[in-house]
N, C-alpha and C positions, 0 to 999 in steps of 0.2 A: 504494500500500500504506500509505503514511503518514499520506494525507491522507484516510483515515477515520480515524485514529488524532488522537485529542483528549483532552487533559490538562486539568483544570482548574488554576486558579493553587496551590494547596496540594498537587497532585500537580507539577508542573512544578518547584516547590522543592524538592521532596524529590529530582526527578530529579536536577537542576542538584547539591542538596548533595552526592547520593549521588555524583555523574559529579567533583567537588572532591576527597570523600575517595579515591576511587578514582585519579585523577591525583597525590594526595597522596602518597598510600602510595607507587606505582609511581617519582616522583621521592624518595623518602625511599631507596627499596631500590635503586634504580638509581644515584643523583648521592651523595647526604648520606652512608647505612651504607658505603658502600666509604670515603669519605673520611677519617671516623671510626677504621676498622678501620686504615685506613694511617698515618693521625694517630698514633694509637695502637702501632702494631708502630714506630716513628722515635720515639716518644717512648722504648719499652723497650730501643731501640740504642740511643739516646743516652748512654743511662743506662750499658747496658751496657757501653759505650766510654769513658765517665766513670768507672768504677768499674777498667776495664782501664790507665785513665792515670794514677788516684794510685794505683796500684799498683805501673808502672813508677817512678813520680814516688819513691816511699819505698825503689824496689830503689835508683835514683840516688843516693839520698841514701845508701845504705849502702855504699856501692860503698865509698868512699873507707873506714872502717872497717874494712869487712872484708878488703880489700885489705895495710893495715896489719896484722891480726891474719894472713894470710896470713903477710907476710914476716919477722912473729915466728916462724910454728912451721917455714916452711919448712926451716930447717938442722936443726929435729927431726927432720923427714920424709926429707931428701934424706942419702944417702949414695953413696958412690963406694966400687964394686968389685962381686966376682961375686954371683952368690946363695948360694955358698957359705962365703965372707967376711964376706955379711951375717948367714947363717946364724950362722956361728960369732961374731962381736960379740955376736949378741942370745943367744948360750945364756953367753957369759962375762958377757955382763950380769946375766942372771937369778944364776950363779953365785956371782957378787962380792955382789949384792944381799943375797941368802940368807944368806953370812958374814956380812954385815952386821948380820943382824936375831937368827941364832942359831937360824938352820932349816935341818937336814942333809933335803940331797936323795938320795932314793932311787937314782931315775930322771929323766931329763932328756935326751927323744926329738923329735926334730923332726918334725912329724904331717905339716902341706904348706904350700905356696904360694899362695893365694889371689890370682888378678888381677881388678882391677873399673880400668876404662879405664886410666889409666897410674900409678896406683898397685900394689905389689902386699903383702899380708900375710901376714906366717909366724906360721905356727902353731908352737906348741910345748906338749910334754903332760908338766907335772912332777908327781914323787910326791914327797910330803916327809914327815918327821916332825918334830914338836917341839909347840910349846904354843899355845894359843890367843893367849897377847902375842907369841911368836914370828910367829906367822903373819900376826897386826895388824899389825907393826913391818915384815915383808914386804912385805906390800901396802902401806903409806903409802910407804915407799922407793923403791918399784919407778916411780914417775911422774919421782922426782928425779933416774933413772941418766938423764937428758939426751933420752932417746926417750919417745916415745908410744907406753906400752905398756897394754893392757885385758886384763881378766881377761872370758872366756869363759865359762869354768866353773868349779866348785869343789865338789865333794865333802869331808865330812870325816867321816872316819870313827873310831870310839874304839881305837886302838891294843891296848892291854892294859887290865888293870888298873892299873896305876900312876896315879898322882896324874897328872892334866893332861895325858897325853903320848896325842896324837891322830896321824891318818895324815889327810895331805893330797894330794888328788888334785886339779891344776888344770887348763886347756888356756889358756896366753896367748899373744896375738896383737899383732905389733906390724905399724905401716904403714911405710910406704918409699916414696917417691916412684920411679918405674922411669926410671933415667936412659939408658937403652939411648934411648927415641924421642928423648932430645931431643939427644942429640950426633954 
């Protein structure tokens, strides 16, 4: 069958280059593109494992910091006794605070308990009356009664007519470390 089959030398070259490209290609897709492809997906882990190590590398380094800022606020956090103990410290807190500043509380109701892993947070829902510097002088006071206490919310509403005397609706929430798991 083949040996009527005759090429001249300028077909035979062409066979030969065409039979080059064709083994070309087939080792390109076969050997080279997969090697590439994995080259490639070990170079974007590398990276990615590089970027996952100074990442650990700058938590390391915070460690010790935060560690410290830790065993500053922990005696803010941590308290000894029930939840109803604690309850009541943090409404005499808010209480003594308010004399402080020159803002009569209406109402003064403890809303709930919030738990997030072994912390837990009490809410509390004050109405107050008095004056816009009253209620400034509130608020700046209220972080210095020794606890970690945030303002939630705040409502102000205009009292009457009178000169400056407004109604103040708040919810504050203070944290606690939960000392029941660790004793």
């Amino acid at each position: 069958m083949f040996k009527s089959f005759k090429l001249n030398k300028r077909e035979l070259k062409l066979l030969i280059l065409c039979c080059i490209i064709i083994i070309a290609t087939i080792c390109y897709l076969i050997v080279i593109e997969p090697f590439f492809i994995r080259y490639e997906s070990l170079k974007e882990g590398t990276q990615e494992r590089k970027r996952k190590f100074l990442k650990l590398q700058r938590a390391i380094l915070l460690k010790e910091p935060i560690e410290l800022s830790y065993l500053e606020i922990l005696p803010r956090l941590s308290q000894v006794g029930s939840d109803e103990e604690k309850k009541s410290l943090f409404l005499k807190e808010v209480e003594l605070t308010s004399k402080r500043s020159s803002l009569y509380i209406t109402s003064l109701k403890p809303i709930s308990i919030l738990e997030k892993d072994n912390f837990k947070e009490y809410l509390l829902r004050v109405e107050a009356e008095g004056t816009l510097r009253s209620l400034a002088k509130f608020l700046y006071n209220l972080p210095e009664s020794g606890q970690i206490v945030s303002l939630r919310q705040l409502q102000i509403s205009r009292l009457s007519q009178q000169e400056g005397l407004l109604q103040f609706q708040m919810n504050l929430g203070r944290m606690v470390i939960d000392t029941k798991d660790e004793e």
